[in-house]
C-alpha positions in Angstrom: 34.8 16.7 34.3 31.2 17.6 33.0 31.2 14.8 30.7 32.6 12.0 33.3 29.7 13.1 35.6 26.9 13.1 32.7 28.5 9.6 32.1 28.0 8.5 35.2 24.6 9.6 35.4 23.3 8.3 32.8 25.3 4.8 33.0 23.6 4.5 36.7 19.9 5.1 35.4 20.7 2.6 32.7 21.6 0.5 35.0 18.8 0.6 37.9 16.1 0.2 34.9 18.2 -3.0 33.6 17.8 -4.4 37.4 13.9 -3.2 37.5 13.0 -4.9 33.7 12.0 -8.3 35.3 8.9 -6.6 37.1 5.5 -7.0 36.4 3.2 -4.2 35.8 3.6 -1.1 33.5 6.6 0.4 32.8 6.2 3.3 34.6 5.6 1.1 38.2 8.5 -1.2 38.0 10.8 0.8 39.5 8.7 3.0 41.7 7.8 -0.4 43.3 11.1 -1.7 43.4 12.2 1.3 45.3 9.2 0.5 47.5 10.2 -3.0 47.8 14.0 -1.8 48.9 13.1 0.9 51.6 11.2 -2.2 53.2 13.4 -4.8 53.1 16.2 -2.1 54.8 14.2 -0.9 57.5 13.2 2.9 55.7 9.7 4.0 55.9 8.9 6.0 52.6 6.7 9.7 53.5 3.6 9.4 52.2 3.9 12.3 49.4 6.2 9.5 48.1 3.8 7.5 45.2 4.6 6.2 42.3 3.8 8.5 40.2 6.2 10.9 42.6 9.1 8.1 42.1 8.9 7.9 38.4 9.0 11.7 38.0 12.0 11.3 39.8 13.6 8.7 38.0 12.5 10.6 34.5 14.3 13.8 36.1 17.5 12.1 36.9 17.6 10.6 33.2 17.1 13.8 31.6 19.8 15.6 34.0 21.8 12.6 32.4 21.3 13.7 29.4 22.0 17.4 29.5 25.0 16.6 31.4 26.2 14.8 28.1 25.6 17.8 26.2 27.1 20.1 28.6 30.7 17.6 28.9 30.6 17.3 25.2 30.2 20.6 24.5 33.2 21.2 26.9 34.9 18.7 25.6 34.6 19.9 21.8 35.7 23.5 22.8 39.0 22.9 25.1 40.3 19.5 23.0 40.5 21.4 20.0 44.2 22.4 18.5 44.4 26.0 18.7 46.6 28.4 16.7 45.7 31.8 18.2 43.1 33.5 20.8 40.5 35.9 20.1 41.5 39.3 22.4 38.5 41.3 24.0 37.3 44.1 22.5 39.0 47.6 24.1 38.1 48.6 27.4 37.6 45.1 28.7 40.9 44.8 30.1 43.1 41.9 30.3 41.7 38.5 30.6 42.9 35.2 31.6 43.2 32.3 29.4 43.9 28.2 30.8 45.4 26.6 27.9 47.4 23.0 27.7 50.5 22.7 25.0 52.3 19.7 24.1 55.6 19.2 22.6 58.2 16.7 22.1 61.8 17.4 23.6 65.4 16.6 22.2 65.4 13.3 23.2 61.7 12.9 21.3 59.8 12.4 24.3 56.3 13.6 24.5 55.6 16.7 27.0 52.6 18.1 28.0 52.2 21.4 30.3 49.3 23.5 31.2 50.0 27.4 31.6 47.9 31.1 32.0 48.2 33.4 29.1 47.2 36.8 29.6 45.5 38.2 26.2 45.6 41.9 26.2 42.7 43.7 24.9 42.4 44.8 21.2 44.0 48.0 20.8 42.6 50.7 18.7 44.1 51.6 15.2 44.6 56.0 14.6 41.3 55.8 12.2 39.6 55.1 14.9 40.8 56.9 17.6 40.4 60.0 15.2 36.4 58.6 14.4 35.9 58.5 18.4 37.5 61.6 19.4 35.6 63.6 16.6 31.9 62.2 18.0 32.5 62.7 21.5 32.2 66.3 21.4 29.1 66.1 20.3 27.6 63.4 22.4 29.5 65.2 25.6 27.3 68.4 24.7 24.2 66.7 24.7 24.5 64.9 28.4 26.0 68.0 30.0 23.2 70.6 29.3 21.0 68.6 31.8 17.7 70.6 32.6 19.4 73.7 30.5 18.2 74.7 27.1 21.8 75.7 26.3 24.8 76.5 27.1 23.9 80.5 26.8 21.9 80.5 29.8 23.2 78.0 32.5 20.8 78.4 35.6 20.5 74.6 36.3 23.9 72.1 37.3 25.7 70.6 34.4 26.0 66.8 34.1 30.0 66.8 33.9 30.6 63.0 33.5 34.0 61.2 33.7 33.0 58.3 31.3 30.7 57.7 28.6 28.2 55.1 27.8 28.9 55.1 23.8 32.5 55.4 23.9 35.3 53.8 25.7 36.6 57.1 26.8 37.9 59.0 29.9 36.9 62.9 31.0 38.5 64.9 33.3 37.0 68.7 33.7 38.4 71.9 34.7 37.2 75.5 35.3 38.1 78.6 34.5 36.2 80.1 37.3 35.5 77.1 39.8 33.9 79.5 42.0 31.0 80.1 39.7 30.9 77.0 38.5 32.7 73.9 39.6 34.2 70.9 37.9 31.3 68.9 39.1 28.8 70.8 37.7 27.7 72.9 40.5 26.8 76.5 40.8 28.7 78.6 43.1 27.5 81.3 45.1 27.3 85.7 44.7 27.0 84.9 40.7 25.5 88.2 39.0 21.7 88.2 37.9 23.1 89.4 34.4 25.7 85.9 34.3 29.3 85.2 34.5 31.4 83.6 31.5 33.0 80.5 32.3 35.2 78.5 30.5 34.5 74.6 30.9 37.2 72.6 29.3 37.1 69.0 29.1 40.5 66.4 28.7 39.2 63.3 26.8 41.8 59.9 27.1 41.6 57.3 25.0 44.3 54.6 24.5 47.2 56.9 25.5 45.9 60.1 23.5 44.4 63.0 24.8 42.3 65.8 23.6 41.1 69.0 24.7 37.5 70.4 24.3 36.5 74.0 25.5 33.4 75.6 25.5 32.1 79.3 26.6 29.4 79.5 28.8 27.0 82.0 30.4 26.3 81.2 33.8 23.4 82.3 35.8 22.0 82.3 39.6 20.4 78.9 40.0 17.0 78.4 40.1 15.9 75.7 42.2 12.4 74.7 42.6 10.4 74.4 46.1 11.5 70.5 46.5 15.7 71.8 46.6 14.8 74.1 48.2 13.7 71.8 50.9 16.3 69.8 50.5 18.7 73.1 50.8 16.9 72.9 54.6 17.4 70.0 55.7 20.8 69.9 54.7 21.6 73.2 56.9 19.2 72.3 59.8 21.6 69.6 60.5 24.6 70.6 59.5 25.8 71.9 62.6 24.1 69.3 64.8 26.2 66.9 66.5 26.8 63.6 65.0 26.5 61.9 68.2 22.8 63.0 68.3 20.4 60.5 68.1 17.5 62.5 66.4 17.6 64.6 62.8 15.8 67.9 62.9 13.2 68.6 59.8 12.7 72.2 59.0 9.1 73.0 60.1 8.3 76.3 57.4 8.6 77.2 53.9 7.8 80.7 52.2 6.1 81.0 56.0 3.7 78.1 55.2 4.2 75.3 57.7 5.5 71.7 56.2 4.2 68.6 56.9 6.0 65.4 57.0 5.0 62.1 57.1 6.8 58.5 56.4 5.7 56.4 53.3 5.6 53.0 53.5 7.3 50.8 51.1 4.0 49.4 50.0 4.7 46.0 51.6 1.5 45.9 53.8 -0.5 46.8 50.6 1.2 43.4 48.5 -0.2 41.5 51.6 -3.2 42.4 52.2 -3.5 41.7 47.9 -2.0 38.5 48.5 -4.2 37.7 51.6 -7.2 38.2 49.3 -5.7 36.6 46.2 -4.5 33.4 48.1 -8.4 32.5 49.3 -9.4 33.4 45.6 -6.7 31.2 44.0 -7.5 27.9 46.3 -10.7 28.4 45.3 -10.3 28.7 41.5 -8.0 25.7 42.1 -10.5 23.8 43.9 -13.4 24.4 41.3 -10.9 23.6 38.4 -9.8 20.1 40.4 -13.4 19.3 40.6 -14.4 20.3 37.4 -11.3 17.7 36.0 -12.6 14.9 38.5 -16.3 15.3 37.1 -15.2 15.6 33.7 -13.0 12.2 34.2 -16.1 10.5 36.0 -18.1 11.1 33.1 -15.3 9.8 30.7 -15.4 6.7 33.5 -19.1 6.4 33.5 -18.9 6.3 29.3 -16.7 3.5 28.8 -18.7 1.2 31.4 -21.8 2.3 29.7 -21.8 -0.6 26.6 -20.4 -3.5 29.5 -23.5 -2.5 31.6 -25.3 -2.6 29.1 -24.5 -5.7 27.7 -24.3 -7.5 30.9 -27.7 -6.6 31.3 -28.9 -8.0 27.6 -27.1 -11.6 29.0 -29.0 -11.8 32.2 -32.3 -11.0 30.4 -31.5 -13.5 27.7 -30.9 -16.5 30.5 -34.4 -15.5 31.7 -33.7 -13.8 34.8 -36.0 -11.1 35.2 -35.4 -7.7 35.4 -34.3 -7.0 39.2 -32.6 -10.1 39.7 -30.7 -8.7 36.6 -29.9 -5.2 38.0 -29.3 -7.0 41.4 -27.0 -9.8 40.0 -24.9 -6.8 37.7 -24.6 -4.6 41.1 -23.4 -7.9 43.1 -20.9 -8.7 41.1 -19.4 -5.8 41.1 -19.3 -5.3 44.9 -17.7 -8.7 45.0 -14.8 -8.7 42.3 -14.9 -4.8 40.6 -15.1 -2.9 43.6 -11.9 -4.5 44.4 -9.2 -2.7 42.1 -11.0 0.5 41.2 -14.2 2.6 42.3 -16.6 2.8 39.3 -18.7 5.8 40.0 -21.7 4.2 37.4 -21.6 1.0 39.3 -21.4 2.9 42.6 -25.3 4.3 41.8 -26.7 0.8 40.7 -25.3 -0.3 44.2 -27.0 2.4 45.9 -30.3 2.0 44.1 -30.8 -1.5 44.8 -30.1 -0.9 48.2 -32.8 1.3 48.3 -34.9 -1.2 46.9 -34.3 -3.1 49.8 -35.3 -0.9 51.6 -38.9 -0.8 50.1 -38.4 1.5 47.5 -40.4 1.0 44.7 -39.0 -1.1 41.4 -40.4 1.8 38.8 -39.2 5.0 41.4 -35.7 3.2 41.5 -35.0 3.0 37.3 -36.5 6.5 37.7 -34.0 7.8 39.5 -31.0 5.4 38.1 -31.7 8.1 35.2 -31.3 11.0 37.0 -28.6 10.0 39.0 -26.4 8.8 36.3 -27.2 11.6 34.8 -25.8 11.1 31.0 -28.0 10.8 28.4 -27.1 7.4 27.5 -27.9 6.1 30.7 -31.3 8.3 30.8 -31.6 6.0 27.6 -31.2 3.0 29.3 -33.6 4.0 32.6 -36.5 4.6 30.0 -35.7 1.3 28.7 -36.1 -0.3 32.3 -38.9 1.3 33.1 -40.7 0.3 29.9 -39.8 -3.2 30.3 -41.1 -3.5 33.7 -44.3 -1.8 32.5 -44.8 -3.8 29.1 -42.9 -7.2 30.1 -39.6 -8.0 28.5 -40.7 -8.8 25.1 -38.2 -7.5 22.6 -36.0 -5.7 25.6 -33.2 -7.6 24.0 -33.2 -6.6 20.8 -33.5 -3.0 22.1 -30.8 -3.4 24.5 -28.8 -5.5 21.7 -28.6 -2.1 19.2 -28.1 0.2 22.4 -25.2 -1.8 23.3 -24.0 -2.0 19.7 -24.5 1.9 19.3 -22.8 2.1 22.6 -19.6 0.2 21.4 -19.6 2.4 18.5 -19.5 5.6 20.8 -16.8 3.9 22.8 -14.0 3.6 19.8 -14.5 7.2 19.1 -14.0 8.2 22.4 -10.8 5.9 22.7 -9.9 7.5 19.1 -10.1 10.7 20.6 -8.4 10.3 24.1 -5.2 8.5 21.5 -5.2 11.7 19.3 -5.2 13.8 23.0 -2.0 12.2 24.3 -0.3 12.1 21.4 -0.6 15.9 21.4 0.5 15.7 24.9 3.2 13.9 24.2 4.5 16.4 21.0 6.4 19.2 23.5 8.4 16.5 25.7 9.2 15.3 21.8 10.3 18.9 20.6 12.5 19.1 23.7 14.4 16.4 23.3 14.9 17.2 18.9 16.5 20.7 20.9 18.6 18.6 23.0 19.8 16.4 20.1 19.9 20.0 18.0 22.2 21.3 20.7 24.9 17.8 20.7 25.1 18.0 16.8 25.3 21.7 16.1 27.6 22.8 19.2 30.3 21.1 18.3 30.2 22.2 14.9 30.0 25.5 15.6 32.8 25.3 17.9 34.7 24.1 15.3 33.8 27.1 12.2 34.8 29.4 15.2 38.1 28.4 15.8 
């Protein structure tokens, strides 16, 4: 069944990006806004949280439960289509277990027959080598989980630990007394027992697979000592033992040793993981925030580097016409309101719009490259304010050489930085890479595996 769903799956997203392939735009916007496009046209209003980049994370997480649904079916498939000869039986002390099997067979008449069936495979018995290697190391581990807070068996003034199973072995103990009034087959002291001790007899019947054995052991027994918290717990116990059960309040015993108690209710430490996680929440937003902003500056910059050389040489062209030098900033921050502005905010171009306006405004040409400087902030573009400013101080003579090698310089800086942000997602892309080599890994080898097992 696994495999007819992963099938499907993955046939459907095959076909919904063979319908979306004639769109225009980037791969990872044709069907986002075909989707779009579709909720329109039927009359569905898409919630905002909805983008793109939301839909195509969707689409990539239905292709990828596509895919693992292949590998789950065909890992199905390759472990129940296999012709089996025998069934592995679980280990002893697992019990019976059900197996759904399918067997084929042709009849007198040579007619193909096919029936499906429930075997019960028993569980693997144990062979008399073992059975004697168990029953000789459970004495000893039996000895070391009964003795409890004891230091032996010599001097028993502390309840045994009298178990009916065992962790290591797949064994069964049932206990008996010789005395059960001195000591029980629970474990438990028993009451009027002499300061000088009373010899008790403990014996253990150990079953395993049909067999039984019998352990015994001699033991001392002693008045129990029980320390000031039993002791407490010896009160409560009687203070309500002979209060009616209909009662809607349990007594607490109010003395010890004639030294009053004092009770109190202990909280289950809930209000203290809030009042953390009232303090933490704030912290984390905040940590969040700085981090989001730190990203945003960090891509501005990025942003305000790779306009740096077209800036630049836009401003070298204007110059070289004979514009002069405000016109030129004016004319560079014009255009840009007019067609840039448009598809995307360019934070670099955002200041040269702002500065001019303040020229407008009747701030002064030289204060207005000064602070194109220290607004932009980089030191490229601190480069290219000093560059202003001594060109409207000296005249433009041999500005465009200058600007020529700074925009040269600048195209230089502008590879490497595409060089490095290349090298940077193809790191990025290296995990999704391994993930899928697993998911291949895990269709080649399973089957195979499958197959040595059998």
């Amino acid at each position: 069944m696994n495999i007819v769903l992963g099938s499907a799956f993955l046939l459907l997203t095959g076909i919904f990006y063979i319908v979306v392939s004639g769109e225009k735009g980037n791969r990872k916007q044709k069907g986002a806004r075909w989707i779009q496009r579709w909720g329109r046209k039927h009359g569905w209003q898409l919630p905002e949280w909805m983008t793109e980049e939301c839909i195509w994370q969707t689409e990539l997480a239905v292709l990828v439960a596509g895919v693992l649904l292949i590998a789950a079916g065909v890992t199905e498939q390759a472990e129940n289509g296999q012709e089996i000869s025998q069934l592995r039986r679980p280990a002893y002390g697992q019990g019976i277990q059900e197996e759904n099997l399918e067997v084929e067979w042709r009849d007198e008449q040579g007619n193909r027959k096919k029936e499906s069936m429930t075997v019960d495979v028993i569980e693997k018995q144990l062979s008399e080598k073992e059975i004697e290697t168990i029953f000789s190391k459970v004495r000893g581990a039996i000895e070391k989980e009964i003795l409890g807070e004891n230091e032996s068996l010599k001097h028993v003034d502390h309840p045994l630990y009298l178990r009916e199973e065992l962790q290591e072995y797949p064994v069964t103990v049932r206990w008996f007394s010789s005395r059960p009034e001195i000591l029980d087959w629970e474990g438990k002291h028993g009451e009027n027992i002499r300061e000088d001790g009373e010899a008790v007899t403990l014996t253990a019947i150990i079953g395993l697979q049909g067999q039984e054995r019998n352990e015994s052991w001699d033991i001392l027994v002693f008045p129990e000592i029980s320390d000031e918290k039993r002791q407490v717990e010896d009160m409560v116990e009687k203070a309500n033992a002979d209060t009616e059960k209909g009662s809607e309040w349990m007594q607490l015993p109010k003395t010890l040793h004639g030294e009053k108690l004092v009770w109190k209710k202990v909280g289950d430490g809930m209000q203290y993981g809030v009042a953390l996680l009232a303090f933490a929440l704030p912290v984390m937003v905040l940590l969040h925030r700085q981090q989001k902003e730190k990203e945003h500056k960090k891509e501005e910059q990025q942003q305000m580097q790779q306009d740096y050389p077209e800036i630049v040489t836009k401003l070298q062209l204007l110059l070289s016409t004979g514009m002069n030098l405000r016109k030129s900033v004016e004319r560079i921050a014009g255009d840009y309101v007019s067609y840039m502005r448009r598809e995307e905010v360019r934070k670099a171009y955002e200041i040269l719009v702002e500065v001019c306006g303040e020229m407008e405004r009747g701030l002064g040409e030289k204060e207005a490259y000064e602070q194109l400087g220290e607004r932009w902030g980089l030191l490229s573009y601190r480069t290219l304010s000093s560059i202003l400013v001594q060109c409207l101080q000296k005249g433009s003579v041999g500005v465009e050489q200058i600007l020529a090698k700074e925009a040269e310089q600048a195209q230089r800086l502008r590879r490497q930085q595409a060089q490095i942000l290349g090298e940077q997602a193809s790191a990025r892309l290296l995990f999704p890479m391994i993930l899928m080599l697993l998911v291949v890994f895990v269709i080649l080898l399973v089957p195979a595996w499958l197959t040595f097992a059998v």
